[in-house]
C-alpha positions as CSV (number, residue, x, y, z in Angstrom):
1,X,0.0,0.0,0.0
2,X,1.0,3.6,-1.2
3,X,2.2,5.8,1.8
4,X,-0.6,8.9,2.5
5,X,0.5,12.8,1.2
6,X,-1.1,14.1,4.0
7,X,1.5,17.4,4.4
8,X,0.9,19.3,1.1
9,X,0.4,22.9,0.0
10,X,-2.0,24.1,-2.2
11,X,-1.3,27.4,-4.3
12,X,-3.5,29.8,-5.9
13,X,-3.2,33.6,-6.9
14,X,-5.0,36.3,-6.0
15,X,-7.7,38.1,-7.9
16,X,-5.9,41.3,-9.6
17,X,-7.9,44.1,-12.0
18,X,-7.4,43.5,-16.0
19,X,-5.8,46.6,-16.7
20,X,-2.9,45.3,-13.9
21,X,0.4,45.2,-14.5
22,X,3.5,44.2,-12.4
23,X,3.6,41.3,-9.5
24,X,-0.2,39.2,-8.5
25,X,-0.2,37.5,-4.9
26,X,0.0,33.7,-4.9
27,X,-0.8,32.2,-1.4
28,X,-0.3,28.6,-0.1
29,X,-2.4,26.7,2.5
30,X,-0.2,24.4,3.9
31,X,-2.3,21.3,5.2
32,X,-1.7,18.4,7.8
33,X,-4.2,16.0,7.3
34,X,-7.3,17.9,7.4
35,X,-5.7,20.8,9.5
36,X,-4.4,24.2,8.4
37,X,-0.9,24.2,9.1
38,X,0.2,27.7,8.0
39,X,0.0,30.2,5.0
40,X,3.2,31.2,2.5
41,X,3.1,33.4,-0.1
42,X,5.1,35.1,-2.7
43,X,4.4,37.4,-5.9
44,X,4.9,36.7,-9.5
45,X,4.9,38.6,-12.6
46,X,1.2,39.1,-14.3
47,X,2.3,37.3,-17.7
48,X,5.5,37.1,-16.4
49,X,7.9,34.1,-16.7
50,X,9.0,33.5,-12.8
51,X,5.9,31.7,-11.3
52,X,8.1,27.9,-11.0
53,X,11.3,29.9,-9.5
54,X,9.3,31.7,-7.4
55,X,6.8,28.8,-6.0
56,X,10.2,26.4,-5.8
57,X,11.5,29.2,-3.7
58,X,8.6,29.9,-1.0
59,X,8.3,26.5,-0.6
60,X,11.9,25.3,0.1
61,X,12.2,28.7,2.4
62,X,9.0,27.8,4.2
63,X,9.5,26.6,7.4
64,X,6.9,24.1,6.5
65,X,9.4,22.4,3.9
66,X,10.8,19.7,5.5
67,X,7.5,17.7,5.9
68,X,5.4,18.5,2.3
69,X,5.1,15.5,0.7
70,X,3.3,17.3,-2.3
71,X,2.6,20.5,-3.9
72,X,-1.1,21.2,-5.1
73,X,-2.0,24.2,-8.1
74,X,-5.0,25.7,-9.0
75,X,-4.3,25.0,-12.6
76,X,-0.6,25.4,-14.4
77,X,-0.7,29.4,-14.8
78,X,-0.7,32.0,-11.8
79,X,-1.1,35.6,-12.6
80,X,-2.7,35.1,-15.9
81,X,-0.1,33.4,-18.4
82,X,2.6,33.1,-15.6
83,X,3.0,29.5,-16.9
84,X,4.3,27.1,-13.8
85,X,7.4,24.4,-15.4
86,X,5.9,21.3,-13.9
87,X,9.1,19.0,-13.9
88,X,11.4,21.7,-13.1
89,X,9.5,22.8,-10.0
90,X,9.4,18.7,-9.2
91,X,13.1,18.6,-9.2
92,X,13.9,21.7,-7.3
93,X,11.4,20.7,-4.6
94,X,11.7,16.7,-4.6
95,X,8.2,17.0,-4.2
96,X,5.2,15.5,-6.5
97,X,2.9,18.6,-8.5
98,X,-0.5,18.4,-8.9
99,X,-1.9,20.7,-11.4
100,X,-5.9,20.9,-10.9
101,X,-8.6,22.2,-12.6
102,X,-12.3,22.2,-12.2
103,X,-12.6,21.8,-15.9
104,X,-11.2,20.5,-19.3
105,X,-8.9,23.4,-20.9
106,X,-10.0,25.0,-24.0
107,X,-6.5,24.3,-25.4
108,X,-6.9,25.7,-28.7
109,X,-7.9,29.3,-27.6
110,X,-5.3,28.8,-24.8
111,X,-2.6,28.3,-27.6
112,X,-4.5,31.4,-29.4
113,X,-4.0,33.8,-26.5
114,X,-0.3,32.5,-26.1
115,X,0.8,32.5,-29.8
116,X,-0.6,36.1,-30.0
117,X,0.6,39.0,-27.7
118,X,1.6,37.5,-24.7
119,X,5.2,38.0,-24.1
120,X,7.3,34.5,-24.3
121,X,4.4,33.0,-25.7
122,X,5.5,30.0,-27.4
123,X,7.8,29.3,-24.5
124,X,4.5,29.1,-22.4
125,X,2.7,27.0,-25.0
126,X,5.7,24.9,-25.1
127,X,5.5,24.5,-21.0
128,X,2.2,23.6,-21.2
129,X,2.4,20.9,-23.7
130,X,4.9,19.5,-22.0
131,X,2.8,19.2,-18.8
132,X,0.5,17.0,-20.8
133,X,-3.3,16.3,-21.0
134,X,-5.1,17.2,-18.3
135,X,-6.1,14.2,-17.5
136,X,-10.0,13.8,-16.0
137,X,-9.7,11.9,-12.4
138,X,-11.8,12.1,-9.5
139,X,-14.6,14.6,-11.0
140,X,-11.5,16.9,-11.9
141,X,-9.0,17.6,-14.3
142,X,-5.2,17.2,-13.4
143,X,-1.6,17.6,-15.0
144,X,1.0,15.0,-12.8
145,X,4.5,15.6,-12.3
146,X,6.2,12.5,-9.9
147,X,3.1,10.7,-8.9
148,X,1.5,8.0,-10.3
149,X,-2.7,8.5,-11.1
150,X,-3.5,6.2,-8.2
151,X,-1.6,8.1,-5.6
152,X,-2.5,11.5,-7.7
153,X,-6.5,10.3,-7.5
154,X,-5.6,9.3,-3.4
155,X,-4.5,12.7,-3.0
156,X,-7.5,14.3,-4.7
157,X,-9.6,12.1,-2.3
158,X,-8.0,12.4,0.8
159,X,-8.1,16.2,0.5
160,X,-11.7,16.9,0.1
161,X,-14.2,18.0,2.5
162,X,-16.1,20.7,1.4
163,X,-16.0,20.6,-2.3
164,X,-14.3,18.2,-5.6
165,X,-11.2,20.6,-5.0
166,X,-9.0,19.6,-2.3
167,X,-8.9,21.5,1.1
168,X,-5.8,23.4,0.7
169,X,-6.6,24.5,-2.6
170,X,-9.9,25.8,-1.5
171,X,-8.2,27.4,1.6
172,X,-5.8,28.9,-1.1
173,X,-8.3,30.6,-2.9
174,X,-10.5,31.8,-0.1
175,X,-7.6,33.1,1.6
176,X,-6.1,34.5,-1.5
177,X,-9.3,36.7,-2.2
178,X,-9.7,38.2,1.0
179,X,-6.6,38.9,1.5
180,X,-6.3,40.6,-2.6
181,X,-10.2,42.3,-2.4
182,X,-11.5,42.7,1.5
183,X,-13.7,39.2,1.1
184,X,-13.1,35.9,-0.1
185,X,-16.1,34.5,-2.9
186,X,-17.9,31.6,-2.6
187,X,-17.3,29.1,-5.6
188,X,-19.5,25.8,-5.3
């Protein structure tokens, strides 16, 4: 039998106006089991190209670092097309990435937006490709970087208690939002 990921952190970045420009919050909800450990966050660059260096970075300078056994994204992009290197942030961390996603990708106008004015866009397209299908599992979508899709779908599992997304990433969001506007939303 497959050891648990109980310690993991769950990233997702804050809510920012269109017309922004310069560095969007990204918070992380580090979890225990089902307890909130503690909260990390950094900044990265709206469009910008340091989102993996950055995450690698607040985790590994975290003093929650020595017991993650995973990390957890909303999605493979922070701060717009901030585009997150999947195996690179897996081998600066030693930790597994979970890319999630409440639904399927609309590749095709995601490679639109990319190929168009978004600066280092086919460096980004090429990032995401590289991540892979997002794969449906568990009632989500997910990209995997150094876990299998039976410990990725354990994870998924033994993370939820209010929603399909997993605690942290929930956490994440809500505490992202508050922090970023005054309130967190609700999102079912």
């Amino acid at each position: 039998m497959q050891e648990r990921l109980s310690h993991v952190v769950g990233f997702d970045d804050a809510p920012f106006a269109r017309p922004h420009r310069g560095d969007v919050l990204v918070v992380g909800a580090v979890f225990a089991g089902m307890r909130l450990d503690g909260v990390i966050s950094t900044r990265v660059r709206r469009d910008g190209a340091n989102a993996t260096a950055r995450l690698a970075e607040c985790v590994l300078d975290s003093p929650f670092a020595p017991q993650l056994h995973a990390i957890l994204l909303q999605g493979i992009t922070l701060a717009g097309f901030n585009v997150v290197d999947l195996p690179a942030l897996h081998a600066r961390t030693g930790l597994p990435i979970l890319a999630v996603a409440r639904h399927a990708p609309d590749l095709p106008a995601i490679r639109r937006a990319l190929l168009g004015p978004v600066p280092g866009g086919v460096r980004k397209w090429r990032l995401i490709e590289a991540a892979g299908v997002m794969e449906p599992l568990a009632g989500l979508y997910v990209q995997r970087c150094g876990l299998s899709p039976e410990a990725a779908q354990r994870l998924l599992e033994d993370q939820r208690v209010h929603s399909r997304l997993p605690e942290p990433l929930r956490v994440a969001h809500m505490i992202a939002g508050g922090v970023a506007t005054g309130a967190s939303r609700h999102r079912p």
